[in-house]
Backbone as a ProteinNet text record, in pm:
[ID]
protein_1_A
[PRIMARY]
XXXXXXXXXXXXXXXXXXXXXXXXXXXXXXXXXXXXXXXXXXXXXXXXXXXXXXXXXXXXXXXXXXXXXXXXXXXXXXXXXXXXXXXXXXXXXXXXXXXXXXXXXXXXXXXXXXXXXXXXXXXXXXXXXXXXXXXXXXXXXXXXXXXXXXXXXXXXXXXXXXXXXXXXXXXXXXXXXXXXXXXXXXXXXXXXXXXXXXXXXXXXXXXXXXXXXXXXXXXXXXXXXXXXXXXXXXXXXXXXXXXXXXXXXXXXXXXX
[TERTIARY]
924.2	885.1	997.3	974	1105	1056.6	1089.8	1032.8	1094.5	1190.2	1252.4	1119.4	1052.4	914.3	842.7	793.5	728.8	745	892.7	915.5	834.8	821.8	747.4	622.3	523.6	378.6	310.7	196.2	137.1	33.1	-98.7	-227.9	-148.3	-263.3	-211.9	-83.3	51.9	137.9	104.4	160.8	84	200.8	134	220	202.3	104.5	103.6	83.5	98.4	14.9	12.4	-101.4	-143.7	-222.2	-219.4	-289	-396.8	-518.3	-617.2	-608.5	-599.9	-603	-699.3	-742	-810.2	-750.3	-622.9	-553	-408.8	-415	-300.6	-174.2	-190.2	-78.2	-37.5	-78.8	-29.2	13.5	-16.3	2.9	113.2	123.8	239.4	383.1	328.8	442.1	485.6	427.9	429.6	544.7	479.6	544.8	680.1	691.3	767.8	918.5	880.6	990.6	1005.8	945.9	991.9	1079.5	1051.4	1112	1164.7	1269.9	1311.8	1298.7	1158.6	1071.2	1050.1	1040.8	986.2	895.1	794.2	622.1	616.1	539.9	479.3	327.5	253.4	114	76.9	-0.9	-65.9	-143.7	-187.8	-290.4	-464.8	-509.3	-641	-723.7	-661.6	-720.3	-749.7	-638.1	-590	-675.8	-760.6	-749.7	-636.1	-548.9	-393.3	-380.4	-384	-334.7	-131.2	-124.5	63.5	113.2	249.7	323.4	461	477.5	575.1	729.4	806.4	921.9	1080.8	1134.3	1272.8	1334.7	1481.2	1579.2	1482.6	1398.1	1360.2	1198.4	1211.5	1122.1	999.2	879.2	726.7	754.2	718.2	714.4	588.5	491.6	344.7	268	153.8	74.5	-24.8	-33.3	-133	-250.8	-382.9	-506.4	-592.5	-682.7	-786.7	-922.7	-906.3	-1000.5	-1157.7	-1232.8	-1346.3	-1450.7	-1559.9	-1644.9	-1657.6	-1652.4	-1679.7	-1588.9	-1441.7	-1323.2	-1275.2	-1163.9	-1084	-934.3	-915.8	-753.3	-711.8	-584.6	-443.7	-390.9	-367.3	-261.9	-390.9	-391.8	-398.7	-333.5	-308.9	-235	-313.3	-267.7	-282.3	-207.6	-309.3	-259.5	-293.9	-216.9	-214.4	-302.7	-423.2	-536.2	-509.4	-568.3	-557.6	-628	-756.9	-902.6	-970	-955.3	-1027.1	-1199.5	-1265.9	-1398.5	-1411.4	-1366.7	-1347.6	-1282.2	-1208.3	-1141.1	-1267.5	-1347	-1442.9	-1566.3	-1551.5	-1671.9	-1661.4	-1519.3	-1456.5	-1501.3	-1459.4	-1463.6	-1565.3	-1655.5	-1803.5	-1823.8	-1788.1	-1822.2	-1779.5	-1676.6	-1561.1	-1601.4	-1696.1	-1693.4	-1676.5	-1630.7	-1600.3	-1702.6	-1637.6	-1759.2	-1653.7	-1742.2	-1676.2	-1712	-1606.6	-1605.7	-1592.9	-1542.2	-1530.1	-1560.1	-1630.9	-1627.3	-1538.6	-1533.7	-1408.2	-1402.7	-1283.3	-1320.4	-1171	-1156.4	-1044.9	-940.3	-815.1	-741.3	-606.9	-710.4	-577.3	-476.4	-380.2	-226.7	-207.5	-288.7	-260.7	-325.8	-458.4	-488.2	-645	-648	-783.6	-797.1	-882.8	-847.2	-1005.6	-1001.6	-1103.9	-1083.1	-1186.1	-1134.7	-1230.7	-1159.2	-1261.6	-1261.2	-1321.9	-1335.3	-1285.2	-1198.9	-1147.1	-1270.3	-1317	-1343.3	-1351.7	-1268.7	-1239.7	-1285	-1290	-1329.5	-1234.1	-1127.4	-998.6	-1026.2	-993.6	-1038.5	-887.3	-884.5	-765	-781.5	-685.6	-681.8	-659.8	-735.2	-654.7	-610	-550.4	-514.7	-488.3	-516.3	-450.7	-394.4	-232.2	-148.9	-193.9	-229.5	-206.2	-78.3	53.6	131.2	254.1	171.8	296.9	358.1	459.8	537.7	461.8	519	490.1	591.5	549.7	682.1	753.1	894.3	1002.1	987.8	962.1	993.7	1096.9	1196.2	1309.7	1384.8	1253.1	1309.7	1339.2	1426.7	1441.7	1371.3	1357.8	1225.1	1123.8	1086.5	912.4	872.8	730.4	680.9	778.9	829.6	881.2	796.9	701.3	615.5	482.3	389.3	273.5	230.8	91.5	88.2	-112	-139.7	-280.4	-313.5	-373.3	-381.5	-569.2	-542.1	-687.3	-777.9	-920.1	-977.8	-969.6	-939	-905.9	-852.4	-712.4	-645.5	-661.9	-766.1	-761.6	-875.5	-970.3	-1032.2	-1005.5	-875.3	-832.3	-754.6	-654.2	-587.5	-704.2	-809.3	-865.7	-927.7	-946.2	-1004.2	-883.1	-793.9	-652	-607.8	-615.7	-614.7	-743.3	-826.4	-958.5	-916.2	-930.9	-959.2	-844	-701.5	-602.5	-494.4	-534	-417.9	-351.3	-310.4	-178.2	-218.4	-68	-14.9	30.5	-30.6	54.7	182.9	218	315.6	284.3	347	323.4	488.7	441.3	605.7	561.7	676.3	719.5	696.3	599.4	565.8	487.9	417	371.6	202.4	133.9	5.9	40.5	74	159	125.8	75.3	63.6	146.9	243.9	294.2	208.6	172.2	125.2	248.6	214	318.1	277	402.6	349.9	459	510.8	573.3	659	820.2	923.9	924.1	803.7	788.9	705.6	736	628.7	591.5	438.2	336.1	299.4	344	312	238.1	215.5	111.6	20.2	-30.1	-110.7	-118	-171	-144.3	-258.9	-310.9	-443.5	-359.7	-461	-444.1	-405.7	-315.2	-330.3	-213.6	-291.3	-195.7	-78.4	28.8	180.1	174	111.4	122.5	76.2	7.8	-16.3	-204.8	-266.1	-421.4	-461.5	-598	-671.2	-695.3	-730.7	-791.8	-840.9	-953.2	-1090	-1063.8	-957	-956.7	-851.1	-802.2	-796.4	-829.7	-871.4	-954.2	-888.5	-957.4	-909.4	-815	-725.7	-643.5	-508.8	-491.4	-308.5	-226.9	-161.8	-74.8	102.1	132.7	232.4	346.7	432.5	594.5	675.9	733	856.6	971.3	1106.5	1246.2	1274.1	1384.7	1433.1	1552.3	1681.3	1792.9	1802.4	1717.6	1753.1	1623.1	1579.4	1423	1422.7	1532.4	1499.4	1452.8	1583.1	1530.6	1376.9	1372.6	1194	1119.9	1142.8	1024.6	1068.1	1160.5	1179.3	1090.1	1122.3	1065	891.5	885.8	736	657.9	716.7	702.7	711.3	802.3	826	745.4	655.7	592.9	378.6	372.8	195.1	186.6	278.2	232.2	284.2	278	278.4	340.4	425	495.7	429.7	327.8	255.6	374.8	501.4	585.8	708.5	781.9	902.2	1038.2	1130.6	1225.3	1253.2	1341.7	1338.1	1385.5	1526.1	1593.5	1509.5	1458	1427.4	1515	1483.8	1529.2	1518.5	1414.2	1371.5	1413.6	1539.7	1553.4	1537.3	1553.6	1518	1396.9	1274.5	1155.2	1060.8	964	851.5	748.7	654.8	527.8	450.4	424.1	376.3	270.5	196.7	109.2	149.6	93.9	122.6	3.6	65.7	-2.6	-136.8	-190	-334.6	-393.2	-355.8	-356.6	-424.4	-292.8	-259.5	-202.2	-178.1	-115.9	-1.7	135.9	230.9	371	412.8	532.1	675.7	761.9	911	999.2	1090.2	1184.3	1335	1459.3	1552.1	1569.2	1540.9	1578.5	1750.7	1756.3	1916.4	2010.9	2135.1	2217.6	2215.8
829.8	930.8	1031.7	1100.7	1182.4	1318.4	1463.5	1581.7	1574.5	1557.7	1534.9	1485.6	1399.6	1351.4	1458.6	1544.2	1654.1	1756.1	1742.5	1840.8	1781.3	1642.9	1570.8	1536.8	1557.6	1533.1	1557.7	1502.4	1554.2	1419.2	1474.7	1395	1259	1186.5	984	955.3	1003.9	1011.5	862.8	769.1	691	765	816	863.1	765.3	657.2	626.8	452.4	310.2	201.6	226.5	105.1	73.8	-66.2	-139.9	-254.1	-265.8	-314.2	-303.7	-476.5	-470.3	-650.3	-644.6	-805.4	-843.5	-843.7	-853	-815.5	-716.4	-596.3	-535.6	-552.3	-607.2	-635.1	-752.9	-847.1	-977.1	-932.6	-875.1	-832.7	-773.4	-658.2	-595.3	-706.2	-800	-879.2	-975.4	-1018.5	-1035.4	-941.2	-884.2	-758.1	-755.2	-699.8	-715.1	-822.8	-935.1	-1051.2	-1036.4	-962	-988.9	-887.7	-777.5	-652.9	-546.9	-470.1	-445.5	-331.7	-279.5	-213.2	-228	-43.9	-24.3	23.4	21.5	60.6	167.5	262.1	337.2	323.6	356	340.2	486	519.1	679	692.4	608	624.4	613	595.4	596.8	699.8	847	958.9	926.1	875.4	785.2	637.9	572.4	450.8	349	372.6	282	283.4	340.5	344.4	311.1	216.8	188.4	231.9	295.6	297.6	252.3	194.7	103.6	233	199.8	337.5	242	278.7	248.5	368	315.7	473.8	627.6	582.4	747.7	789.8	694.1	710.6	687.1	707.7	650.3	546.6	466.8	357.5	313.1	269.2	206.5	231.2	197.4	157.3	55.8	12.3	-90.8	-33	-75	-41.1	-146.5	-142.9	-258	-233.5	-349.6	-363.8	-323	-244.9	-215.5	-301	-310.7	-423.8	-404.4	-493.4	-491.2	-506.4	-439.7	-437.5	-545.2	-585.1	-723.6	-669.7	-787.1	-772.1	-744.1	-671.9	-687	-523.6	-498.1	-346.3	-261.3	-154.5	-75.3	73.3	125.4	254	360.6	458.1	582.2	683.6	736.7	804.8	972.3	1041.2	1179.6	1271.4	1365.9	1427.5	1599	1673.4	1793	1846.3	1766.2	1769.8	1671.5	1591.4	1475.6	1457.6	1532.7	1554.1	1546.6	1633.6	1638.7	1487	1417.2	1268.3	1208	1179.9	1111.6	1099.8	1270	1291	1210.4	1252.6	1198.4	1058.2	994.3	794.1	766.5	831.7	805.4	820.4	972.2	981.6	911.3	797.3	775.6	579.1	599	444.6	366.4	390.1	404.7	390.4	398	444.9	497.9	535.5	550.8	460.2	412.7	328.5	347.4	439.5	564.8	661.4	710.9	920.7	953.5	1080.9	1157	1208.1	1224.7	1200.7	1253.4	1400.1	1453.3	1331.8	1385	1299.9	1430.5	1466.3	1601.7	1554.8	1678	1662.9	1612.3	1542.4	1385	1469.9	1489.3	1532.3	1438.7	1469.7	1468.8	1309.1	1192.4	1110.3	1051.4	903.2	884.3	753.7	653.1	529.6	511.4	518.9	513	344.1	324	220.4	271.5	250.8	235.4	155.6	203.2	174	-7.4	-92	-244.4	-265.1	-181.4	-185.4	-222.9	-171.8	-226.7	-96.7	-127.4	12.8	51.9	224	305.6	405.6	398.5	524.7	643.2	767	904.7	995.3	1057.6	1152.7	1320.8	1388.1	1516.9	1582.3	1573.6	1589.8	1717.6	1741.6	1878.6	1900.6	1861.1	1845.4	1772.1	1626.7	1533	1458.3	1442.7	1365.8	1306.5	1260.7	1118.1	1019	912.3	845.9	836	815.5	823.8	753.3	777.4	671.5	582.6	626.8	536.3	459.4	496.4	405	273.4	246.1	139.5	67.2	-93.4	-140.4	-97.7	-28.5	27.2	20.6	38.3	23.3	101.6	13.1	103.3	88.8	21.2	6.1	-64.6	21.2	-18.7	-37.7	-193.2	-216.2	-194.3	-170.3	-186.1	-334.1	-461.8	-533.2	-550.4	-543.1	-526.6	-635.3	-622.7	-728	-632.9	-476.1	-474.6	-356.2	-364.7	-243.3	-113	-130.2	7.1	59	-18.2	44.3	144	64.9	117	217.9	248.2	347.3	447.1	412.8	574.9	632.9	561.1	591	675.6	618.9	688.3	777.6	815.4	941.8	1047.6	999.9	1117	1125.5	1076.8	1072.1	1189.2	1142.3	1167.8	1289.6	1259.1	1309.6	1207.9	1135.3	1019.7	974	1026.4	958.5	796.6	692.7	592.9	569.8	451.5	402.1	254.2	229.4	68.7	-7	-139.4	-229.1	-292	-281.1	-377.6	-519.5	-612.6	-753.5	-783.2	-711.6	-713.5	-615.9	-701	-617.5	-540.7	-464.7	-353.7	-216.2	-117.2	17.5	15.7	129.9	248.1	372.1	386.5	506.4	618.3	744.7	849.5	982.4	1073.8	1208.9	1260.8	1305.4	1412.8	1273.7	1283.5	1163.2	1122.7	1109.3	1024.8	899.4	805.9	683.8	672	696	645.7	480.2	385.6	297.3	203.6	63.4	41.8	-54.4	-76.4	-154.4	-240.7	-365.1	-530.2	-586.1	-658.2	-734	-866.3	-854.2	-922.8	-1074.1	-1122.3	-1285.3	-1299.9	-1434.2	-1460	-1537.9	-1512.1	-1563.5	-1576.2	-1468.9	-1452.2	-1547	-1648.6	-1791.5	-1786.3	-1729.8	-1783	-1624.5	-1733.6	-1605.6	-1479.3	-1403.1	-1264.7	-1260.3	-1352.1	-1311.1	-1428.5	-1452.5	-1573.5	-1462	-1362.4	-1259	-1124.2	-1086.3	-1005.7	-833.2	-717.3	-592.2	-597.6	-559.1	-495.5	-427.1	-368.9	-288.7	-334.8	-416.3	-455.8	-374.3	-429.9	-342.4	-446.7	-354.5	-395.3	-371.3	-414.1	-395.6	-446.7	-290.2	-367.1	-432.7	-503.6	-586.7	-630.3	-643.2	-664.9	-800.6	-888.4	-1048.1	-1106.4	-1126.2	-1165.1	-1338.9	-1434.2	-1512.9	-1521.3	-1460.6	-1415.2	-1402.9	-1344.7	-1327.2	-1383.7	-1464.8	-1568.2	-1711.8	-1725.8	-1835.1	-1796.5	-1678.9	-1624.7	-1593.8	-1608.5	-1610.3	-1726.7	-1847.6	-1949.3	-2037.4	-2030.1	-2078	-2019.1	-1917.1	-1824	-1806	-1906.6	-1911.7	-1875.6	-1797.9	-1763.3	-1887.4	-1794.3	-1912.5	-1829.3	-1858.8	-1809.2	-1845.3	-1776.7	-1791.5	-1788.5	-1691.3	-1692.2	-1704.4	-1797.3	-1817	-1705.5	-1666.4	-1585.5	-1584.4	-1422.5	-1445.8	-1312.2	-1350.8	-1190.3	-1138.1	-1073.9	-946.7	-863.2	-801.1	-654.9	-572.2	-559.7	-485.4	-472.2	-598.5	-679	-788.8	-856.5	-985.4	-967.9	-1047.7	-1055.3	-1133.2	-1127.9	-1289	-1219.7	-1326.9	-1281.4	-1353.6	-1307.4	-1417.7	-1343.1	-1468.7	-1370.7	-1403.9	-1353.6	-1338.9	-1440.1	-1467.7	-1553.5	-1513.3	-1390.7	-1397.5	-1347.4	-1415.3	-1457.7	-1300	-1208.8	-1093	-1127.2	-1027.1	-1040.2	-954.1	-966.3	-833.9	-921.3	-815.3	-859.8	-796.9	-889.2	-840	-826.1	-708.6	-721.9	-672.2	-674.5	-595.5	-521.7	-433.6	-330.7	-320.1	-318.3	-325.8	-218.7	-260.7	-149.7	-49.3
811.4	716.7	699.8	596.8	578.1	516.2	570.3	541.5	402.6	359.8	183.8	111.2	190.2	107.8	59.2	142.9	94.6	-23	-69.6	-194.1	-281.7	-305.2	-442.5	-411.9	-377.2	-325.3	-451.2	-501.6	-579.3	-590.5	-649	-613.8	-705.7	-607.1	-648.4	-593.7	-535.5	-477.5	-324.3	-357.4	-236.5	-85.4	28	100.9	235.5	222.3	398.4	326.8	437.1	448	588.1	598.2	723.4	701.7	876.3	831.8	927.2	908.3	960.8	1016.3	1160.9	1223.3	1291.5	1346.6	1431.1	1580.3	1554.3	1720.2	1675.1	1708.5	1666.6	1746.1	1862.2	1917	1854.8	1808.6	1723.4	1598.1	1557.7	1417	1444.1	1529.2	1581.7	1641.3	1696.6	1766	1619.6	1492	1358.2	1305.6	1277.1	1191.9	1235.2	1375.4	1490.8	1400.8	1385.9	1379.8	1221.3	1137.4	986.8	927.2	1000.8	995.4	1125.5	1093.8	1170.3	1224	1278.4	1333.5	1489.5	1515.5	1705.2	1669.9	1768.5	1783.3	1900.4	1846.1	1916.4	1984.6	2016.3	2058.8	2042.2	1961.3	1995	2118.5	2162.4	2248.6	2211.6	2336.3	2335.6	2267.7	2246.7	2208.9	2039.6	2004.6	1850.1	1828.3	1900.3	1913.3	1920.5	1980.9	2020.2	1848.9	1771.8	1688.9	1677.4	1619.4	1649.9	1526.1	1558.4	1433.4	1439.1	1303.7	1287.8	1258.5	1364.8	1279.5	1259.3	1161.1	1173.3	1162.4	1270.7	1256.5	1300.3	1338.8	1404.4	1293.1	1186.3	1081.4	1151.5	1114	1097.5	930.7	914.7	803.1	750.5	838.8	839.9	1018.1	992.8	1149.8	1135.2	1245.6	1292.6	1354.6	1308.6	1351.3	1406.4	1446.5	1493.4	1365.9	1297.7	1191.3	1264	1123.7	1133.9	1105.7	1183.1	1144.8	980.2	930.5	785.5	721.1	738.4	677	667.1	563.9	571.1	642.9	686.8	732.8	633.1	648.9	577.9	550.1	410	397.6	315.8	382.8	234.4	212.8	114.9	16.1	23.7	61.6	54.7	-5.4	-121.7	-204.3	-165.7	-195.8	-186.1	-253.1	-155.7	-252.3	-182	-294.3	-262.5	-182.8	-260.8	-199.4	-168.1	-51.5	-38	-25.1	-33.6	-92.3	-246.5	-316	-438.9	-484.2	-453	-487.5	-416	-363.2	-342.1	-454.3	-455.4	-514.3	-708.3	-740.9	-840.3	-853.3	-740.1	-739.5	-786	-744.7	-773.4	-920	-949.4	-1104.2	-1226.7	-1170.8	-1239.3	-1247.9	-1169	-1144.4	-1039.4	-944.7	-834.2	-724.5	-569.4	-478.8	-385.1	-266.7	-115.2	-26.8	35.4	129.3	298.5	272.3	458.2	409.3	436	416.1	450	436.9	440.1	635.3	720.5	828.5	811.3	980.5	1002.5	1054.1	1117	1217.5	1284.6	1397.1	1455.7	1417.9	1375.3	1349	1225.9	1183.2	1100.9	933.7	933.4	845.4	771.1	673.6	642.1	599.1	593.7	491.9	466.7	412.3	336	275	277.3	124	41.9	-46.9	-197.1	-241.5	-319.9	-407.5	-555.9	-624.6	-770.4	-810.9	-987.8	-1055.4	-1100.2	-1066	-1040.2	-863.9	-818.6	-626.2	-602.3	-599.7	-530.1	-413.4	-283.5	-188.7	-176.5	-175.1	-197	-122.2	-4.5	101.8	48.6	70.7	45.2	186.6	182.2	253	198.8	282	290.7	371.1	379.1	535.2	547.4	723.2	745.6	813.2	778	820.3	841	866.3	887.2	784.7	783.8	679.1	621	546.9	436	393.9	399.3	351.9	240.7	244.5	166.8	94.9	-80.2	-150.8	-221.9	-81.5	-107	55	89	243.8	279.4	378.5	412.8	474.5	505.5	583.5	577.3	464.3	470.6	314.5	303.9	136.7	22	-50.9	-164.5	-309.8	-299.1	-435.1	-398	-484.8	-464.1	-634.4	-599.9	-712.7	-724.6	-799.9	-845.4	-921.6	-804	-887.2	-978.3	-1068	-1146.3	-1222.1	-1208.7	-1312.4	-1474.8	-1503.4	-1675.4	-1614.1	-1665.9	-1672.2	-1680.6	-1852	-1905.1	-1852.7	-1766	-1631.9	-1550.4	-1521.7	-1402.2	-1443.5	-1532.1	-1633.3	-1627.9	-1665.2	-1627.4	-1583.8	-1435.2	-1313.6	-1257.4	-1233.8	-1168.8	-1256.3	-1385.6	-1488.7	-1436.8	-1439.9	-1423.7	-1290	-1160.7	-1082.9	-1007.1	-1055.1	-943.2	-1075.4	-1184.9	-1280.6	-1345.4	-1292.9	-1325.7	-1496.7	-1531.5	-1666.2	-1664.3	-1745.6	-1740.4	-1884.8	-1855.8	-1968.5	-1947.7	-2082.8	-2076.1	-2069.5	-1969.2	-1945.9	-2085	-2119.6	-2263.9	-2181.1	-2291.1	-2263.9	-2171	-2097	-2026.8	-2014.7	-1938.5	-1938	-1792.5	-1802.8	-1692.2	-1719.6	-1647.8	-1651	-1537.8	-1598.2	-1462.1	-1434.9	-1318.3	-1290.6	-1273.4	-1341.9	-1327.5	-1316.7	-1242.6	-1244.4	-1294.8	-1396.8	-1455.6	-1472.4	-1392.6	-1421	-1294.9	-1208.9	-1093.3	-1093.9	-1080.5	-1050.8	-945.9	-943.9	-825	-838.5	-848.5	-878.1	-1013.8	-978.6	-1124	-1092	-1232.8	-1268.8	-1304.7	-1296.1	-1343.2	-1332.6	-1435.4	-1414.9	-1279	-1179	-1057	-1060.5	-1016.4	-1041.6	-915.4	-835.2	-729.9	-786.8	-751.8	-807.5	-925.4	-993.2	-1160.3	-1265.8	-1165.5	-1287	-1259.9	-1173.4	-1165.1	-1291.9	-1284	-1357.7	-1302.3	-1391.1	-1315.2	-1193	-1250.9	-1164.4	-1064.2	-1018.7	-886	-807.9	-861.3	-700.8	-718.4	-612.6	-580	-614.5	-696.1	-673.5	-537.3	-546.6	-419.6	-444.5	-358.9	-380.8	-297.7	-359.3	-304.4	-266.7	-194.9	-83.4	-78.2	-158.3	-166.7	-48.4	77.9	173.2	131.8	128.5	121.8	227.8	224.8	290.7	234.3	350.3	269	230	310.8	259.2	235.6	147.1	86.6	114	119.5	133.4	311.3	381.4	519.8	571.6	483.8	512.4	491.2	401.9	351.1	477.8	520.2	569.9	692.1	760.6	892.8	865.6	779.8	696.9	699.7	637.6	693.2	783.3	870	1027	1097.6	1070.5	1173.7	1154.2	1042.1	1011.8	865.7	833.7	714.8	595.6	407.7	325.7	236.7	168.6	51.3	-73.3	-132.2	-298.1	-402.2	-397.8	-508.6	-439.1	-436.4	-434.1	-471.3	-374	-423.5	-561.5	-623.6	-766.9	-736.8	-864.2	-911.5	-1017.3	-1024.5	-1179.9	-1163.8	-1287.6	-1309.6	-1234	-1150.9	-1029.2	-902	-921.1	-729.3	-769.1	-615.7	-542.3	-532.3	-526.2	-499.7	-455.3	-357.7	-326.7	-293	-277.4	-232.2	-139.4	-65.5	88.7	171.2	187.9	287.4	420.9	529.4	686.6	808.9	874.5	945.1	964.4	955.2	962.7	798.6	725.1	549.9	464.2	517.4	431.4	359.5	197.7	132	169.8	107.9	94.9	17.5	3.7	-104.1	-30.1	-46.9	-11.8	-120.9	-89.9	-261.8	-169.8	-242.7	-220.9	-334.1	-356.2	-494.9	-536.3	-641.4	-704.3	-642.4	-599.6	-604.5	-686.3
[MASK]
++++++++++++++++++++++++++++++++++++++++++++++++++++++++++++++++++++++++++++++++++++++++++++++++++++++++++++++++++++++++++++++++++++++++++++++++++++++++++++++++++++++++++++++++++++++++++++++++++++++++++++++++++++++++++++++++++++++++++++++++++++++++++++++++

């Protein structure tokens, strides 16, 4: 995490991931080999809550999934008022999925359900960083994948503020705040070729990485499955793979 983060905060701002496993030390000893991450343990007071740091950073953490929850990532976006953003989800279409619930030091948080039920962490730091949205080894883009866009366009408008724009050729919303991008929007489709409605609301979670094929190979040698094959865009290098215990997440190297 990086205190530089804090000058640009502003609601919908995604500032944290985390992944919710069935064994966090596996997930951790995972993670561990794809990226180039040390772990902390908060401790028992935390629920061994782990966090993933590079260079001195916090990046992501590992949790022990809640009965009910699915494995894998989810996004946390930045609220002023995390009561009030609850109370919003609801009005908006939406639901709550955790109440809203402190975390000493840490700060306030909460998960909502979006309008499509994609579930979307909030937070309100009382304090601690947030991550850099230009860090290394850690999320640099988050995506909203959706069953109808203009759903979701204005759930995340009412809800959080966020202005979008549209990608030329594409059924693409950017989410934005002033000349910042909080991420976007895309009607959902695994490796861009299934229908909508064959994957599920979710936000998906971009990690740099300097060698994307690197990763996908160590991706596959290791349980997991590569859905999209490496690929330069405009954006970077890019793939999409899920992880041996069949998360989704995406790797990119962003352009010089």
């Amino acid at each position: 995490m990086s205190t530089d983060a804090m000058s640009d905060l502003f609601p919908g701002r995604p500032v944290w991931v985390d992944y919710a496993a069935d064994d966090p030390k596996a997930a951790q000893e995972w993670y561990g080999g794809l990226m180039p991450w040390e772990f902390e343990s908060s401790g028992p007071e935390y629920g061994n809550y782990i966090r993933a740091r590079f260079e001195g950073d916090d990046v992501a953490g590992i949790f022990q999934r809640p009965e009910g929850a699915p494995v894998g990532w989810t996004v946390y976006l930045h609220s002023d008022d995390v009561q009030e953003t609850c109370r919003k989800a609801v009005e908006f279409g939406g639901g709550v999925a955790a109440e809203p619930f402190d975390v000493p030091m840490v700060g306030e948080m909460a998960v909502i359900l979006d309008s499509n039920f994609a579930a979307t962490g909030i937070w309100k730091t009382s304090g601690m960083p947030v991550i850099d949205l230009q860090q290394r080894y850690g999320s640099v883009w988050w995506e909203n994948w959706s069953t109808n866009t203009a759903r979701a366009e204005q759930f995340y408008r009412e809800v959080f503020g966020l202005a979008t724009s549209d990608m030329e050729g594409m059924d693409y919303k950017v989410l934005e705040h002033g000349d910042l991008a909080a991420g976007g929007v895309q009607v959902g489709a695994l490796g861009g070729m299934q229908e909508p409605t064959q994957a599920p609301p979710i936000w998906a979670v971009y990690f740099s990485t300097h060698d994307v094929d690197a990763a996908c190979a160590y991706t596959a040698s290791n349980g997991g499955r590569i859905e999209r094959e490496p690929e330069d865009t405009p954006f970077g290098r890019m793939a999409e793979c899920f992880d041996a215990f069949g998360a989704l997440f995406k790797v990119m190297t962003p352009p010089m």
